[in-house]
py3Dmol code that shows the C-alpha trace and the ligand (Angstrom):
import py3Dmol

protein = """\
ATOM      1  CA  UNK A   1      -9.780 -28.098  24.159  1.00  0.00           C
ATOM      2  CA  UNK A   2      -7.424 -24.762  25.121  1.00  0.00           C
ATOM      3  CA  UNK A   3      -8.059 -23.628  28.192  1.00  0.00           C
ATOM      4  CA  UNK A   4      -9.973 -20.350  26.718  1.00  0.00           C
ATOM      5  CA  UNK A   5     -11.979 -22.765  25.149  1.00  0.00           C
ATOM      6  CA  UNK A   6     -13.500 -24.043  28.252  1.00  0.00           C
ATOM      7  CA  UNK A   7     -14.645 -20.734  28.973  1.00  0.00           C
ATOM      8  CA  UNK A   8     -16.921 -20.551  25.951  1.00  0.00           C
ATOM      9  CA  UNK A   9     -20.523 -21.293  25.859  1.00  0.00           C
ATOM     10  CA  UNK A  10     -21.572 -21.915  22.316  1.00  0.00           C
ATOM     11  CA  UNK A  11     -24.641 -23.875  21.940  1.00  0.00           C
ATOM     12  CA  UNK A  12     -25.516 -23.844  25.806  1.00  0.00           C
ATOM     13  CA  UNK A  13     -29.051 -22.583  26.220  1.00  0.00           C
ATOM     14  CA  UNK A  14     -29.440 -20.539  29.658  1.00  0.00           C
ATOM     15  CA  UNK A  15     -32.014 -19.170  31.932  1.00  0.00           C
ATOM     16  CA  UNK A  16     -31.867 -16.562  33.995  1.00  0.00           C
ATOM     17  CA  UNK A  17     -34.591 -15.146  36.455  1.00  0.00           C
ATOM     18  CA  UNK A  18     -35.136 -11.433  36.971  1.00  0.00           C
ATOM     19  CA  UNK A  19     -33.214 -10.458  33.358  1.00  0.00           C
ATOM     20  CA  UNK A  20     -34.785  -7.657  32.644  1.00  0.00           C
ATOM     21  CA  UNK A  21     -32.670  -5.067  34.950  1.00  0.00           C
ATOM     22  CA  UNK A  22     -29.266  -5.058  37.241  1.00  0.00           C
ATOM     23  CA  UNK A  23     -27.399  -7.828  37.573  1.00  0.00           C
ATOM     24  CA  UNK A  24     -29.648 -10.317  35.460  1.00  0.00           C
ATOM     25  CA  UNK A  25     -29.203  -8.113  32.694  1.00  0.00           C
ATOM     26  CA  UNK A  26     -25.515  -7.946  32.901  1.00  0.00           C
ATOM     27  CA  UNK A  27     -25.638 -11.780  33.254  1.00  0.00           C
ATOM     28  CA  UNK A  28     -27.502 -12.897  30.215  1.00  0.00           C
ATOM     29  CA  UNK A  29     -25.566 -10.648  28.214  1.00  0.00           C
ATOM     30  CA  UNK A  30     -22.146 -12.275  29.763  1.00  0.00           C
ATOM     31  CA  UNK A  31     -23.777 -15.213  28.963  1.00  0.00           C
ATOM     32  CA  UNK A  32     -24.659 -14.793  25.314  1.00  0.00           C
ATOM     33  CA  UNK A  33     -21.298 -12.710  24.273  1.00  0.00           C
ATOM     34  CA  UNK A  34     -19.707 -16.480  25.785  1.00  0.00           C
ATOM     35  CA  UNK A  35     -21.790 -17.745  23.266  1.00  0.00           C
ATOM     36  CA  UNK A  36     -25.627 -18.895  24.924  1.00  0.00           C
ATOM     37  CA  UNK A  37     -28.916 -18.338  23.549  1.00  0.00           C
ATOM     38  CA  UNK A  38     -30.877 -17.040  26.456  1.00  0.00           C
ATOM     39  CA  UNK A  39     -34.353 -17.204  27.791  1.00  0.00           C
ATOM     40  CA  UNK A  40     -35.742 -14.504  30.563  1.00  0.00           C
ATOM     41  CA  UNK A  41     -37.831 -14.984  33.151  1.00  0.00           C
ATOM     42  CA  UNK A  42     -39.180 -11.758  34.183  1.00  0.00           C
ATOM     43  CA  UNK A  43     -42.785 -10.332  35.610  1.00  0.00           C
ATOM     44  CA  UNK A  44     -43.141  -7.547  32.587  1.00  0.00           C
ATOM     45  CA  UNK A  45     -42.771  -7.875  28.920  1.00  0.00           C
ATOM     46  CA  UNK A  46     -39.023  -7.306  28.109  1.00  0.00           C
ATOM     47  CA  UNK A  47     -37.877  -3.943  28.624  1.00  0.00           C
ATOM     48  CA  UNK A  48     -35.388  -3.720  25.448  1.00  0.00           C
ATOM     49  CA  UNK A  49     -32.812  -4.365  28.445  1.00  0.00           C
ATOM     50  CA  UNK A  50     -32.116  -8.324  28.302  1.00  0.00           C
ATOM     51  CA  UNK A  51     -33.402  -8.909  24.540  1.00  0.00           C
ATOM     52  CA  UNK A  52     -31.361  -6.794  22.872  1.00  0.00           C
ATOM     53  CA  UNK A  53     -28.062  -6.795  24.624  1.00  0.00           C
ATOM     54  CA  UNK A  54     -28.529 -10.769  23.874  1.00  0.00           C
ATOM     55  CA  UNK A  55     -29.433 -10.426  20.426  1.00  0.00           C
ATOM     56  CA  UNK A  56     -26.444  -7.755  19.924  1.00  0.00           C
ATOM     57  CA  UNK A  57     -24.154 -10.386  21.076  1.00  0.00           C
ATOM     58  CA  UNK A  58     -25.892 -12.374  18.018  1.00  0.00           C
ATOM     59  CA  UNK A  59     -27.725 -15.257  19.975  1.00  0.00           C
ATOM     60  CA  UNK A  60     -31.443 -15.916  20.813  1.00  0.00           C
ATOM     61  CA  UNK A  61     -33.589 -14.210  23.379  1.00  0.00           C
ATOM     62  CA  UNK A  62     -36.861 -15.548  24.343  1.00  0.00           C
ATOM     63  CA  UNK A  63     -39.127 -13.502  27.155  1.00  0.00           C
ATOM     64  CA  UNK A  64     -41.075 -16.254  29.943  1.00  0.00           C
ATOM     65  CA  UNK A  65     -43.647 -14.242  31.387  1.00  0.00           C
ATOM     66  CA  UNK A  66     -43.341 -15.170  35.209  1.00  0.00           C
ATOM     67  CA  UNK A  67     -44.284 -13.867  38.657  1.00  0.00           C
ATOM     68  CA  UNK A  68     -41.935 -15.808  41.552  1.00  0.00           C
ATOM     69  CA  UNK A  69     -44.114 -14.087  44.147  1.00  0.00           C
ATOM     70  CA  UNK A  70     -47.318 -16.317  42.862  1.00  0.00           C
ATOM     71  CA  UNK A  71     -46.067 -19.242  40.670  1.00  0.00           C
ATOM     72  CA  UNK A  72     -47.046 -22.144  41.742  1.00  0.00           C
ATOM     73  CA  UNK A  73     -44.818 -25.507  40.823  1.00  0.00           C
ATOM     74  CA  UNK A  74     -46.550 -26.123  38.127  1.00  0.00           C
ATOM     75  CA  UNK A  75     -45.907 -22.763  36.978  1.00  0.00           C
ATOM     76  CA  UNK A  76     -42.259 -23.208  37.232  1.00  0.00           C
ATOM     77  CA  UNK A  77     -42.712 -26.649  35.436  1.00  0.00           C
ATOM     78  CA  UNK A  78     -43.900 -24.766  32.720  1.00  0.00           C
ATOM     79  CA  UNK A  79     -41.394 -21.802  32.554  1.00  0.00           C
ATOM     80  CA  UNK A  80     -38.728 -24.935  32.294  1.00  0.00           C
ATOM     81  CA  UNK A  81     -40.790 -26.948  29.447  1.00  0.00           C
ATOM     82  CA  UNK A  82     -41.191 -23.475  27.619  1.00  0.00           C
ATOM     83  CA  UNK A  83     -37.498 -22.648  27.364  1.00  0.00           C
ATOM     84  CA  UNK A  84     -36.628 -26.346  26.158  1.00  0.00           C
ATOM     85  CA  UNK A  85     -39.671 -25.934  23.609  1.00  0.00           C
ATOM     86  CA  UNK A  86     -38.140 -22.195  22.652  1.00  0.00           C
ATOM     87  CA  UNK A  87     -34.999 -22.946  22.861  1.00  0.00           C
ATOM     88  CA  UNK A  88     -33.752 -26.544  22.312  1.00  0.00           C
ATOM     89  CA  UNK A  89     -32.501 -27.384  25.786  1.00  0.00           C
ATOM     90  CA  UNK A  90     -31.338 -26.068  29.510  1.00  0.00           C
ATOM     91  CA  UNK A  91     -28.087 -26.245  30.213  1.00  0.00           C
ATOM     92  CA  UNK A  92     -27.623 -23.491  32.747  1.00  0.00           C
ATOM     93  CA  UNK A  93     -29.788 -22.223  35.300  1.00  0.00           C
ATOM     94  CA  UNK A  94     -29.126 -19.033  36.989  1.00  0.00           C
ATOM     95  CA  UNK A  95     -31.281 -18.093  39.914  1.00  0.00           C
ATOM     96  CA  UNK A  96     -31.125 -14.357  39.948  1.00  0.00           C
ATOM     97  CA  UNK A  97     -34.460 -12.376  40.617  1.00  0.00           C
ATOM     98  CA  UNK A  98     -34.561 -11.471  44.063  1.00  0.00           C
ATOM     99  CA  UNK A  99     -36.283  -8.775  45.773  1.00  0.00           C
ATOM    100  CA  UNK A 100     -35.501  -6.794  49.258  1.00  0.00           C
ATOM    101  CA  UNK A 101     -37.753  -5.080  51.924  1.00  0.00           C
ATOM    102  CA  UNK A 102     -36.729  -3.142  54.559  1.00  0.00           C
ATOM    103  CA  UNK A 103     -38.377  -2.574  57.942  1.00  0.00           C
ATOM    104  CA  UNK A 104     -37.313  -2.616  61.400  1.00  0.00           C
ATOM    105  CA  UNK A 105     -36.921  -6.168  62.813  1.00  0.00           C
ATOM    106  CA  UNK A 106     -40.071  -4.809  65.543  1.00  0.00           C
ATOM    107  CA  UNK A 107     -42.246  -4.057  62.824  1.00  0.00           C
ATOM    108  CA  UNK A 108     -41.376  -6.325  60.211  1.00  0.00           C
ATOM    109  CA  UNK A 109     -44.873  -8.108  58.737  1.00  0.00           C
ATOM    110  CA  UNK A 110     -45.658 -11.493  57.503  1.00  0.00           C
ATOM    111  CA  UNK A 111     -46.824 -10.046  53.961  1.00  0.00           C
ATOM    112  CA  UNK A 112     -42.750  -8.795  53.626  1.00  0.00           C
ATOM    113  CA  UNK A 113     -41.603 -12.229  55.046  1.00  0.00           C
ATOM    114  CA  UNK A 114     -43.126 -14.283  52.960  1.00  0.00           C
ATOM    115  CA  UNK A 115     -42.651 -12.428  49.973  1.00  0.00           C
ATOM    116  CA  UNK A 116     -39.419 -12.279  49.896  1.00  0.00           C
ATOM    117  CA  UNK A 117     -39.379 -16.157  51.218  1.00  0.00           C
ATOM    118  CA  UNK A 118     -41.228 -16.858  48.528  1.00  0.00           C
ATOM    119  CA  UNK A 119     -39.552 -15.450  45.272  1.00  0.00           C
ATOM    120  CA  UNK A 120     -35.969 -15.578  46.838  1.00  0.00           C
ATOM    121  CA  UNK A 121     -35.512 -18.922  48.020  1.00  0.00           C
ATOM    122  CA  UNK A 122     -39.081 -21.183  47.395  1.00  0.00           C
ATOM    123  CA  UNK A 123     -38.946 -20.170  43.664  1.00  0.00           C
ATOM    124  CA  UNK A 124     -35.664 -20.485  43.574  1.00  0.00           C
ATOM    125  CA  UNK A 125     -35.262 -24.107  45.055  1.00  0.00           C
ATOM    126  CA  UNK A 126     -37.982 -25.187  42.708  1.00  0.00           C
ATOM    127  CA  UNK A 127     -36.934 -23.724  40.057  1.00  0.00           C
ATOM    128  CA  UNK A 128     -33.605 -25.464  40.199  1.00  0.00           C
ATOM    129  CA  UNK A 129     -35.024 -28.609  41.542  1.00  0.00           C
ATOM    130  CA  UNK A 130     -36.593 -28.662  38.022  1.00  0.00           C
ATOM    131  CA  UNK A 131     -34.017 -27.293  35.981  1.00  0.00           C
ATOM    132  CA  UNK A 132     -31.641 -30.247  37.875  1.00  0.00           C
ATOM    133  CA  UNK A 133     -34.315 -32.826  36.997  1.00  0.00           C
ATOM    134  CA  UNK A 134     -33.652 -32.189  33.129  1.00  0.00           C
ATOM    135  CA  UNK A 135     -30.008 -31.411  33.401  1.00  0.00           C
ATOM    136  CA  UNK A 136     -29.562 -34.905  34.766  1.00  0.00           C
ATOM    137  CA  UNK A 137     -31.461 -36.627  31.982  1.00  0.00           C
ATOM    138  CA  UNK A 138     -29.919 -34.458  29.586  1.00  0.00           C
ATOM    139  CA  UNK A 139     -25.703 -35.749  31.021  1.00  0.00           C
ATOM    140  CA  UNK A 140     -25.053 -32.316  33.441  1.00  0.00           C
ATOM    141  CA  UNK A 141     -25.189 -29.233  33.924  1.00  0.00           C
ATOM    142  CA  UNK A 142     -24.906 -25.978  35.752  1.00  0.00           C
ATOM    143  CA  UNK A 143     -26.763 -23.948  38.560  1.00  0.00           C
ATOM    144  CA  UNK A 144     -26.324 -20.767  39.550  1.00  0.00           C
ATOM    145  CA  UNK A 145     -27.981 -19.134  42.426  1.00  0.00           C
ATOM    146  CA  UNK A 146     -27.209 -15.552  42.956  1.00  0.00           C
ATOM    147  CA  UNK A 147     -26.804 -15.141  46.888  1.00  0.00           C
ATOM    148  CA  UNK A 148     -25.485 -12.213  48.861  1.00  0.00           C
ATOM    149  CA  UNK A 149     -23.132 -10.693  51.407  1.00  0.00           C
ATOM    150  CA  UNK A 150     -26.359 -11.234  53.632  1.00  0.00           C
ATOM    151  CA  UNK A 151     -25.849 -15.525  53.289  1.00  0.00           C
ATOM    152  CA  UNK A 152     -22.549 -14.391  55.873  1.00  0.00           C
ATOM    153  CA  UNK A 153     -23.571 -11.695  57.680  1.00  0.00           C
ATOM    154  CA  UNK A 154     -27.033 -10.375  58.989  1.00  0.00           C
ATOM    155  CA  UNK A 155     -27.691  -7.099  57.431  1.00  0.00           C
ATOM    156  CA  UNK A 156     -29.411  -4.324  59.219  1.00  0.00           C
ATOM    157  CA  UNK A 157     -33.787  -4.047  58.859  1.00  0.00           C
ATOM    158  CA  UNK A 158     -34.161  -6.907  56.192  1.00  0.00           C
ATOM    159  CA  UNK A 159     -34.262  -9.994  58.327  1.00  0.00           C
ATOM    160  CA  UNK A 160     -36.539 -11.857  55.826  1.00  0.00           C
ATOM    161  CA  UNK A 161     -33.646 -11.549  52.742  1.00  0.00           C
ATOM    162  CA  UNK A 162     -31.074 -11.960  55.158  1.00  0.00           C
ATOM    163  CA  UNK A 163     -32.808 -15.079  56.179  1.00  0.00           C
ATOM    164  CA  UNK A 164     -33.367 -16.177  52.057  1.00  0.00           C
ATOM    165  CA  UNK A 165     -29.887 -15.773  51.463  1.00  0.00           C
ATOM    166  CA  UNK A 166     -28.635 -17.756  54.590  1.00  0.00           C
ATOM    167  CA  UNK A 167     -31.004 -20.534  52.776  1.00  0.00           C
ATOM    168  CA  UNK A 168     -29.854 -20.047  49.360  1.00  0.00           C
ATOM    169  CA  UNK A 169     -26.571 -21.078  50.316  1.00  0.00           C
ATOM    170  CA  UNK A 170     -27.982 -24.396  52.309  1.00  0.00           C
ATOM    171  CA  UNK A 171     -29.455 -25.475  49.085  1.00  0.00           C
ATOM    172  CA  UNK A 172     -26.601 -24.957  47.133  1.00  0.00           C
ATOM    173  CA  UNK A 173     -24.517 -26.772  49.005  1.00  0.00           C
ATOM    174  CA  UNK A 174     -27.357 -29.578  49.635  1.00  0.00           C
ATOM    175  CA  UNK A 175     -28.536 -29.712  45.853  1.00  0.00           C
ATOM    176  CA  UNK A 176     -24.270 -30.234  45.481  1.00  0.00           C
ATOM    177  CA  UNK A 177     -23.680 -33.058  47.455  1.00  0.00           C
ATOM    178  CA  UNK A 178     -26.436 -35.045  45.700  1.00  0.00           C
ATOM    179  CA  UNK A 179     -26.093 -33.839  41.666  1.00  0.00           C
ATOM    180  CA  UNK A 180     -22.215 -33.374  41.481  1.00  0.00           C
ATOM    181  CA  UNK A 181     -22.211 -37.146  40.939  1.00  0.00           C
ATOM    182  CA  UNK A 182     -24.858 -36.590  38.286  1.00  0.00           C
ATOM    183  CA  UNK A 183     -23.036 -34.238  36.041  1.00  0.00           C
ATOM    184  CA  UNK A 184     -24.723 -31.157  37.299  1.00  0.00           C
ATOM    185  CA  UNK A 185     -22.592 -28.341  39.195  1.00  0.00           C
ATOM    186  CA  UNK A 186     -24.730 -26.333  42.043  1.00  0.00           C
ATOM    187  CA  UNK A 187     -22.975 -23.283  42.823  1.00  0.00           C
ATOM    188  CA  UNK A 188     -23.519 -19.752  44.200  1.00  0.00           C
ATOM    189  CA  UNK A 189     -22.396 -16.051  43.641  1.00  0.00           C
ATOM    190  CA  UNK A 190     -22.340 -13.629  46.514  1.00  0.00           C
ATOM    191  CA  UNK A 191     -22.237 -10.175  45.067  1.00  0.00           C
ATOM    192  CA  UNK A 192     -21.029  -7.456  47.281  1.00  0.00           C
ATOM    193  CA  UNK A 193     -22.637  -3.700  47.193  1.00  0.00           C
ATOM    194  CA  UNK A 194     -23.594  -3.185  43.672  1.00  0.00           C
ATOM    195  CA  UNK A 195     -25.211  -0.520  41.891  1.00  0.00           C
ATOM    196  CA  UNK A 196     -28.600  -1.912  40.923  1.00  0.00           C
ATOM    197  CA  UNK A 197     -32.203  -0.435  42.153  1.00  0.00           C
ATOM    198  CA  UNK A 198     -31.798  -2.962  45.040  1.00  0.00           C
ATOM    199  CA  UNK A 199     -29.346  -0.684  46.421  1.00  0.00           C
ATOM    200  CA  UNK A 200     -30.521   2.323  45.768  1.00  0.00           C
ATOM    201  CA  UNK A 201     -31.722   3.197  48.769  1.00  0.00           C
ATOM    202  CA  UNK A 202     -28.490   2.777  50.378  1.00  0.00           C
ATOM    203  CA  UNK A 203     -26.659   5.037  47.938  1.00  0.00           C
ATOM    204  CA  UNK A 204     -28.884   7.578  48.354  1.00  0.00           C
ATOM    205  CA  UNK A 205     -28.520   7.546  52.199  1.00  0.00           C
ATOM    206  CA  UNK A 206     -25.288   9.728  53.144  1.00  0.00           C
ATOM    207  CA  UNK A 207     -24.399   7.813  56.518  1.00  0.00           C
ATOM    208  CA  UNK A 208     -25.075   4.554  54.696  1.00  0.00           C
ATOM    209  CA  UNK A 209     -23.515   5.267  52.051  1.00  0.00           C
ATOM    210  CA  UNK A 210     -20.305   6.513  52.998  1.00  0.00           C
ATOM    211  CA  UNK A 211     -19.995   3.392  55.779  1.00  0.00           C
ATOM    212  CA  UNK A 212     -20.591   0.982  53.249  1.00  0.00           C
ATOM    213  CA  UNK A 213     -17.824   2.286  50.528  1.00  0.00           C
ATOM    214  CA  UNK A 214     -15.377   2.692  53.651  1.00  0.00           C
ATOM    215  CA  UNK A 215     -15.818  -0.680  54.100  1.00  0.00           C
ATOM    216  CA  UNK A 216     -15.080  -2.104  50.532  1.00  0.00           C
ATOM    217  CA  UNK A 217     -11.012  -2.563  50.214  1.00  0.00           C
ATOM    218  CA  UNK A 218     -11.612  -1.869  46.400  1.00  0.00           C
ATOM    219  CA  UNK A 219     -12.845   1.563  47.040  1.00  0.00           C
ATOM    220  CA  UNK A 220     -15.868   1.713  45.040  1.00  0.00           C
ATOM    221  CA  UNK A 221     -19.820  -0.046  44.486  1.00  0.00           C
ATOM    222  CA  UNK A 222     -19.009  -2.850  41.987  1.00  0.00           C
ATOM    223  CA  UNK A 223     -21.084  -2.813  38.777  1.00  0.00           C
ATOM    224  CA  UNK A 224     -23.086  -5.123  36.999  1.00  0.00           C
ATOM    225  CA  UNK A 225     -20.842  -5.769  34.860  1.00  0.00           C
ATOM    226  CA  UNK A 226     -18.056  -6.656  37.404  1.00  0.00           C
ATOM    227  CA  UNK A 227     -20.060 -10.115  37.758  1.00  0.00           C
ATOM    228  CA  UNK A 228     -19.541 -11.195  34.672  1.00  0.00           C
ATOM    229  CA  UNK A 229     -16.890 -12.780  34.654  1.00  0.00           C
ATOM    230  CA  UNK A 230     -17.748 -15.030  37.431  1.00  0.00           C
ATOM    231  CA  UNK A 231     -21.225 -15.871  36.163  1.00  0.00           C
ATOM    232  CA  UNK A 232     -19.199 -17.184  32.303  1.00  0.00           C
ATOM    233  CA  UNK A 233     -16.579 -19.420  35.105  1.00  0.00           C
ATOM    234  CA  UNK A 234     -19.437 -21.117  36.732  1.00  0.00           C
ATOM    235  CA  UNK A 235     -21.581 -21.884  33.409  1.00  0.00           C
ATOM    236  CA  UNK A 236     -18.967 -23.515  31.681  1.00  0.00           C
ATOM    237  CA  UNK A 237     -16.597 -26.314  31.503  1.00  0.00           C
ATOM    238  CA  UNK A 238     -13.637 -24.489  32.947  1.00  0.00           C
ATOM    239  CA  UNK A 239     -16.135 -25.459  36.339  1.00  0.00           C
ATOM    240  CA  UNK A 240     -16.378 -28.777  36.218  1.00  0.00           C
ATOM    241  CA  UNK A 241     -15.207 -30.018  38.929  1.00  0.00           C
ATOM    242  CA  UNK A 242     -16.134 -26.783  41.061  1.00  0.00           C
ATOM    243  CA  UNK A 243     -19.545 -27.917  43.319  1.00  0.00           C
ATOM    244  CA  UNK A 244     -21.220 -26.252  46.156  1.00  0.00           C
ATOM    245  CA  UNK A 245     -19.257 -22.693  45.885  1.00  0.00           C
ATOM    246  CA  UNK A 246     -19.888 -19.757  46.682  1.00  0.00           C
ATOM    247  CA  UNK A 247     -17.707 -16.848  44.725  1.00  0.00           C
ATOM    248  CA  UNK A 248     -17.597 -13.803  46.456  1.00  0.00           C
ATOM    249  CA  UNK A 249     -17.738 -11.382  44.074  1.00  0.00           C
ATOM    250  CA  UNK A 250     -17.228  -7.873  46.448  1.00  0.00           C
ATOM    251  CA  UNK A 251     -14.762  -6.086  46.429  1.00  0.00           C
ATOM    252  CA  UNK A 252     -12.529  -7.557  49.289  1.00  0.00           C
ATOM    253  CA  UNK A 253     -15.766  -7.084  51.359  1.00  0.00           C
ATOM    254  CA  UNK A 254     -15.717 -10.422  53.138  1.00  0.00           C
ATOM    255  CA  UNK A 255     -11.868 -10.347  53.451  1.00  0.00           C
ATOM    256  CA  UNK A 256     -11.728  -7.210  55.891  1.00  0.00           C
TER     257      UNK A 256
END
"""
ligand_1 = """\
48
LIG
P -32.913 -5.327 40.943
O -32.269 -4.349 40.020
O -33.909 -4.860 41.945
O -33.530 -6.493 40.040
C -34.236 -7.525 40.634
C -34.744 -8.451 39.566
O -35.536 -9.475 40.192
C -35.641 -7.723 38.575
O -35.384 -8.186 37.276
C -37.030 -8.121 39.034
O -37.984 -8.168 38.016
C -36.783 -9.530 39.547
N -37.883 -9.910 40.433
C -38.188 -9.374 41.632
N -39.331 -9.936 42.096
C -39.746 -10.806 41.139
C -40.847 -11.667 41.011
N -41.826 -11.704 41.937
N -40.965 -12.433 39.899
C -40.034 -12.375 38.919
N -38.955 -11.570 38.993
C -38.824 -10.792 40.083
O -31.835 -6.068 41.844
P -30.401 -6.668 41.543
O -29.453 -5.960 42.418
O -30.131 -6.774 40.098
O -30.601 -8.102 42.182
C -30.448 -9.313 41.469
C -30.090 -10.402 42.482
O -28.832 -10.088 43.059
C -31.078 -10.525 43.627
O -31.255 -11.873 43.973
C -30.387 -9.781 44.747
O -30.788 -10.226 46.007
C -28.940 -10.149 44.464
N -27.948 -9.264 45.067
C -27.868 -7.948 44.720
C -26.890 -7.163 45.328
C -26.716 -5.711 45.004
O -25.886 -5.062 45.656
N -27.414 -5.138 44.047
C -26.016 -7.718 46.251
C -26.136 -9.049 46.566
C -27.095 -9.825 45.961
P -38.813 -6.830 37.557
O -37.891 -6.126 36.588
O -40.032 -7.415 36.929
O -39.088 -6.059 38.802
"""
view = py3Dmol.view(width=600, height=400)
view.addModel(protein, "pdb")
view.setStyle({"model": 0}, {"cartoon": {"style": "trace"}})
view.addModel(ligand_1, "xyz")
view.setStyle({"model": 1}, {"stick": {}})
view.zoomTo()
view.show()
């Protein structure tokens, strides 16, 4: 195998969480231009987003209808036995949906907290420990989980994502240290400041705005698309023997 070779993802099936928009979007279609069929997990019906970037790219897209914020395991369970049904298999898994709300730490209420608990790391967690559970029957495999700048630093009014990214990253590394023996790779992305809804509050906030993009050695918000390559690394065999990582992907964010 050449080492572009490695890189490619032809007859992988993936799932990704949250495809519909931002950054899932831009990941399942890296994903299927590597060469993966793709299944979305998303709340609504597909947008057009997800499904036809995929099926430009010339693989399969199948749409799970799923709500993180109230699935239950056996929920999940199904989502996972749906794709393999749909789709043939699971070889990737990347944890991606993720929501933010922002109050001040005084005021912040237990209907936010858990929330954002709930779909960001619970769903998550279960979601991979379920995906893992298959990947390991199946010979390996690989797990994504989408974290943030906010797994390093605290962030300013959103103590309950700040706290569900901090966790993200504790599973990663624990769900490493006990499948990289089995074949599966557990690994994490921390985007920096990308331009995605989830931001746009911040972009549209002068002060914030400008402080943040001072900040960022490259100069500018990164775009969806700026993941991609890290996202096609991690999924294939040019990761093998890469476990319990987290890429920053941010501009030089976390070097300043
Ligand atoms: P986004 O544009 O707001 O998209 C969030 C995605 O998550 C949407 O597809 C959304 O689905 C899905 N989602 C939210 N709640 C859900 C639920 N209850 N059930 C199922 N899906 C749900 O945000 P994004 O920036 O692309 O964020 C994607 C991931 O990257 C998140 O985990 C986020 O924390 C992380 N991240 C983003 C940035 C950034 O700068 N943008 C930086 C670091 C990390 P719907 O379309 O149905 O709403």
């Amino acid at each position: 195998m050449t080492i572009l070779d490695a890189f490619r993802l032809d007859g992988k099936v993936a799932l990704v969480t949250g495809a519909n928009r931002g950054l899932g979007r831009a990941i399942a279609a890296a994903l299927a231009e590597a060469g993966a069929d793709v299944a979305g997990l998303n709340r609504s019906s597909d947008n057009g987003g997800a499904a036809a970037l995929v099926t430009a790219a010339g693989r399969r897209y199948h749409h799970i209808a799923c709500d993180l914020g109230a699935a239950t395991r056996a929920d999940l369970k199904a989502a996972i036995d749906e794709v393999i049904d749909q789709l043939g298999g699971l070889d990737i898994l990347v944890n991606n949906a993720g929501l933010i709300r922002r109050a001040d730490i005084l005021d912040y209420s237990d209907e936010d907290w858990n929330l954002v608990i709930q779909v960001n790391l619970t769903a998550a967690f279960q979601l991979a420990q379920l995906a893992a559970g298959r990947m390991v029957e199946a010979g390996g495999g690989k797990i994504i989980n989408i974290a943030s700048l906010l797994s390093f630093q605290g962030g300013i009014r959103v103590p309950a994502y700040t706290a569900s990214k901090h966790g993200l990253v504790g599973v990663t590394l624990a769900m490493a240290n006990e499948l990289a023996g089995k074949g599966v790779n557990v690994n994490a992305i921390a985007p920096g400041y990308m331009v995605t809804d989830n931001t746009a509050a911040l972009r549209a906030d002068p002060k914030r705005n400008a402080a943040i993009l001072e900040r960022i050695p490259a100069g500018h918000w990164g775009e969806p698309e700026e993941l991609q390559g890290a996202v096609v690394f991690l999924a294939s065999d040019a990761a093998n023997y890469v476990h319990g990582a987290v890429l920053p992907v941010d501009g030089g964010w976390l070097a300043r």
